[in-house]
N, C-alpha and C positions, 0 to 999 in steps of 0.2 A: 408427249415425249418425242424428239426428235429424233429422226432414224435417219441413218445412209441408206439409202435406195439401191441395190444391186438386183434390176431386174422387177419380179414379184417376191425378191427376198428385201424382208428390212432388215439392216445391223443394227444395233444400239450403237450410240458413240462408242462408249467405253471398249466393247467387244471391236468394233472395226478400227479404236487405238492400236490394241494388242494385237489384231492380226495384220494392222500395216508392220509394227512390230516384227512379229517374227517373221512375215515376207522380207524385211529389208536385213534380218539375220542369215535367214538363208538366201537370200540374194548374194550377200556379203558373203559367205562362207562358197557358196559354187564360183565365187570370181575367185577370193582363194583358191578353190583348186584348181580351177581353171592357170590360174600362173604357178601354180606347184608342176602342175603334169608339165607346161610350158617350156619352164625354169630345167624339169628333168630331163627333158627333150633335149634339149640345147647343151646341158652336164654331159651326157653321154655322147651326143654328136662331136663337142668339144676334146671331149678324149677319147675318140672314137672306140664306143662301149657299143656292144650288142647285149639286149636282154640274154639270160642263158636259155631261154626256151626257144631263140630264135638260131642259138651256135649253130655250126654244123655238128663241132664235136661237143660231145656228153662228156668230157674230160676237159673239161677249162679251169686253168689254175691261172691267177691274176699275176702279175707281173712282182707285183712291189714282197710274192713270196721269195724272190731271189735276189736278196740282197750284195752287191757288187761294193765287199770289203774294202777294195784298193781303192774305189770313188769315195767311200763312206771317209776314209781317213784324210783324203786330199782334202773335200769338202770342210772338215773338221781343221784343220793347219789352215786353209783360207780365212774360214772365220776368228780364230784365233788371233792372225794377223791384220784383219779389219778393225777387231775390237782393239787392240794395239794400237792401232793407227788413226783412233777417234783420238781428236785433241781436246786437253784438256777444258779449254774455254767452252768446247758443247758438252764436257760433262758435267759441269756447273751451271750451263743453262737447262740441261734435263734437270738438274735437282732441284733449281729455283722452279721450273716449269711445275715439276708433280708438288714441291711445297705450297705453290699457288692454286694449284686444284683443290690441295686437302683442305687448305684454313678458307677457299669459298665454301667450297663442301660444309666445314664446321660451322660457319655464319650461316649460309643457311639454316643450317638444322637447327642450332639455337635461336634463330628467329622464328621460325616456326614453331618452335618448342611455346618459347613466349607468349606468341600469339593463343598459341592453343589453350596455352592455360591463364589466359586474359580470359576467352570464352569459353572453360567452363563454367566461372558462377552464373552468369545470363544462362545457358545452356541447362544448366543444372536447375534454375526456378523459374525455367517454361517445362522441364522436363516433369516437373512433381505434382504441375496442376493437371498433366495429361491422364484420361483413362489407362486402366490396361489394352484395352480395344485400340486404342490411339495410340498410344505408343507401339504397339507391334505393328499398326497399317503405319505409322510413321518408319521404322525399322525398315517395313516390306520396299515404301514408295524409295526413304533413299539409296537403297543396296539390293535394287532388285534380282543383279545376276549373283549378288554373293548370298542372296536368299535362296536364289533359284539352285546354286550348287551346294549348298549345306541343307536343303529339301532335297536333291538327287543323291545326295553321301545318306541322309537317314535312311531314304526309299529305300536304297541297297543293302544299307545293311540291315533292315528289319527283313527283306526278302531271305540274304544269309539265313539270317536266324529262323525265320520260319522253313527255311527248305532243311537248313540241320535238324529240327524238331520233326518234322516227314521223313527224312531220312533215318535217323535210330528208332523209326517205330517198325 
């Protein structure tokens, strides 16, 4: 049986698959937050935000709590006046625009719709010669993280239930 060599350790394939795997999850996932914290850095510098643990004062109230009525209604009479002063001819190319979204929108979906149910008889007489064993590792290989988050929603909630049952004893 072939092994990866790491050292005096051998992997099996299979095993040094899944752990390139979740190395390149959590790779993935610390580069996310790596540009979250980035991304927040640069939020709060933008609007020149201090964390409140770094205020001086322990009494910080945000800005946007005092609302300046007299701007709020100018603002309100501008836009009013904007949307007045759209012309017709771009209100009828918005409508033709979004009608032409929806009825792609629709052929798509009905062409997929088709498609899909082209392939379930094929689908359906590879499906019946499968074991039960096969069919569930077939299940696992193609929806592996929707397997993996419907095995973490059971874990949890069998945990609930056994910690309620420790509990009222």
């Amino acid at each position: 049986m072939p092994a990866s060599p790491l050292g005096d350790v051998r992997i099996p394939p299979a095993a040094a698959a899944w752990i390139d795997g979740v190395l390149l999850v959590f790779a993935g996932l610390l580069v996310l937050w790596v540009v979250l914290k980035a991304a927040g850095f640069f939020v709060r510098r933008s609007y020149n935000l201090t964390p409140v643990a770094t205020a001086e004062s322990r009494d910080v109230r945000p800005d946007f709590l005092k609302v300046d009525r007299d701007a709020q209604k100018r603002m309100i009479e501008r836009g009013r006046e904007f949307d007045k002063a759209a012309s017709p001819a771009l209100a009828r190319a918005t409508r033709f625009a979004g009608a032409g979204v929806i009825l792609s929108g629709l052929v798509s979906f009905v062409s997929a719709a088709f498609l899909a149910f082209g392939r379930i008889e094929e689908l359906d007489a590879t499906w019946r010669n499968l074991s039960v064993q096969d069919r569930f590792t077939a299940i696992v290989e193609s929806h592996p993280v929707g397997f993996g988050i419907a095995l973490a929603m059971i874990v949890a909630a069998l945990a609930r239930v056994f910690m309620s049952f420790r509990a009222t004893k």
